[in-house]
N, C-alpha and C positions, 0 to 999 in steps of 0.2 A: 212644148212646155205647158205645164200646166196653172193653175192660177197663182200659188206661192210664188213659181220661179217670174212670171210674169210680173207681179207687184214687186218684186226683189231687183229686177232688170230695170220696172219702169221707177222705182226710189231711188236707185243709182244714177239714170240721168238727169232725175229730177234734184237730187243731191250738187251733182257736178255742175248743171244748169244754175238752180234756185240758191244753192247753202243749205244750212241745217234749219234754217229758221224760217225762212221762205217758202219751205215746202208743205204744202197744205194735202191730205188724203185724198181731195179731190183732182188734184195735180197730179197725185203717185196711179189713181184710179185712170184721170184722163191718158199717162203716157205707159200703164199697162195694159190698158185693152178690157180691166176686168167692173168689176162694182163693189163698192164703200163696205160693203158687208165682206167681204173676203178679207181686206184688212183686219179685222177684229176675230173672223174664221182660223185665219194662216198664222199670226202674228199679233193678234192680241190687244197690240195698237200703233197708232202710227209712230208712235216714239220707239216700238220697239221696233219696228221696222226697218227706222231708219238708222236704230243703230247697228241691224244685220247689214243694211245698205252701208254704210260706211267704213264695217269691218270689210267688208267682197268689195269698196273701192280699195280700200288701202291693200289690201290682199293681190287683187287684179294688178297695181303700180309695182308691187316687188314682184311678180311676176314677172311681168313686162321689162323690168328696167334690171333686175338681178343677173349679174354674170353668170352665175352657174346653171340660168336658167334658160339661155343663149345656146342654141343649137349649134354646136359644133365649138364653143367658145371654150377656149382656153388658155385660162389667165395665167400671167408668170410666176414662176415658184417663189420668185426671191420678192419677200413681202413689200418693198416699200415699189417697187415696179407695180407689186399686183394693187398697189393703194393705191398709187397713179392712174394708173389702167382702170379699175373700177371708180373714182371718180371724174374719170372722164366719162362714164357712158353714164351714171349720175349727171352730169351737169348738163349732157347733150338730151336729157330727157326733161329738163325742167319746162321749157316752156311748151311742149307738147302736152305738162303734167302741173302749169300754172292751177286750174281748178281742182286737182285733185289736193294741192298744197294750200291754195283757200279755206277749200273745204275742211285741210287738217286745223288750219287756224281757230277759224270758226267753233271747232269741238273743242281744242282746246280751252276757248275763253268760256267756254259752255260748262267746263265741269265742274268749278264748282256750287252751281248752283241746279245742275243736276246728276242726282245722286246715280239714280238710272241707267248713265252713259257713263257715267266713272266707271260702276261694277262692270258694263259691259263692256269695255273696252281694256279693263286692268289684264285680265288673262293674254287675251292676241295681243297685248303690247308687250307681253314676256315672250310670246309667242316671234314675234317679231323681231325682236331683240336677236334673239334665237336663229333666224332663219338668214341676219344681216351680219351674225357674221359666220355663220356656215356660207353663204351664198356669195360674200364678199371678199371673206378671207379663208375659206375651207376648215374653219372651226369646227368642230363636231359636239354638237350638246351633249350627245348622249355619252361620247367616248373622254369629254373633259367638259362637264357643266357647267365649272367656275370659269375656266378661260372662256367659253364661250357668254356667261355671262359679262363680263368684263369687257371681253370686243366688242358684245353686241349693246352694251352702255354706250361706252365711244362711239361707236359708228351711229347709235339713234342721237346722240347728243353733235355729232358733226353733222348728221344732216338734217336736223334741225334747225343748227346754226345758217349753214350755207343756206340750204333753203330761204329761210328770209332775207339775207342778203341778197338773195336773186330775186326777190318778190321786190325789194325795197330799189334796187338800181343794180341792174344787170351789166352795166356797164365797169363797175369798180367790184362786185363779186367775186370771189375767189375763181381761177382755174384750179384743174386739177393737177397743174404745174405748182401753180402757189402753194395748194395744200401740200404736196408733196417737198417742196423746200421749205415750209415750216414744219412739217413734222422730223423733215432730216434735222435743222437748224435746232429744235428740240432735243433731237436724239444728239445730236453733234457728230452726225454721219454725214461724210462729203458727198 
């Protein structure tokens, strides 16, 4: 790796370690291996850095936790099964992905006082949207844009939701049983 990827590695775990606010360039400097000046070289500054760092954490998490990204994974056709089934492997990722859902907190309460991290994170979070419910529900942006905006609304707004419930007390937190009987109890599907 070269020094970009190297300050981009060591911002990510200075991110998930520190927060957004915490992390100082000589912190991103000390746990990439490189010097102060590369920062402003590569990435112009550390703010901008760290918001390439937090887009490749949040990127890295749907990766990792994404059904359809599961080697050899193959979720069920009939969709309130495949809802069940994908948030089960959601909720069994939360507390392996507690600092990553900090870290989303954190940006969040950050935006509106910086403008900077708004614009950068508006696209991937369409992007995202996007890819939660292709990878979720086998929505295809490209072959139906609206439904997949739509799901992909839903599913960032459910797991948003759940998310803090499980930050807040993991004990009374939804299962992906719960979810799955309120979303039938909604539909009025037995």
């Amino acid at each position: 790796m070269g020094h970009r990827e190297d300050l981009l590695e060591g911002a990510k775990r200075c991110l998930l370690e520190k927060g957004y606010a915490r992390t100082t360039a000589r912190d991103i400097v000390a746990a990439s291996g490189t010097n102060l000046a590369s920062i402003g070289y590569h990435y112009g500054s550390k703010e901008a850095l760290l918001n390439q760092a937090f887009l490749a954490v949040t990127e890295d998490w749907g990766d990792a936790v994404g059904p359809a990204n599961k080697e050899g994974a193959e979720l069920p056709a009939d969709p309130i099964e495949r809802f069940e089934k994908t948030w089960e492997q959601v909720i069994a990722s939360y507390e392996a992905s507690r600092a990553v859902w900090k870290l989303q907190l954190e940006v969040v309460s950050r935006l509106d006082d910086d403008e900077m991290l708004r614009d950068a994170i508006r696209e991937p979070q369409k992007e995202g949207r996007e890819g939660l419910a292709e990878g979720f529900f086998g929505v295809d942006p490209e072959a139906d844009p609206e439904k997949a905006r739509a799901v992909g609304l839903f599913c960032q707004a459910m797991l948003t939701g759940v998310m803090i419930q499980w930050m807040v007390d993991p004990d009374t937190a939804p299962s992906a049983k719960d979810l799955t009987e309120g979303l039938k109890a909604i539909l009025g599907t037995p």
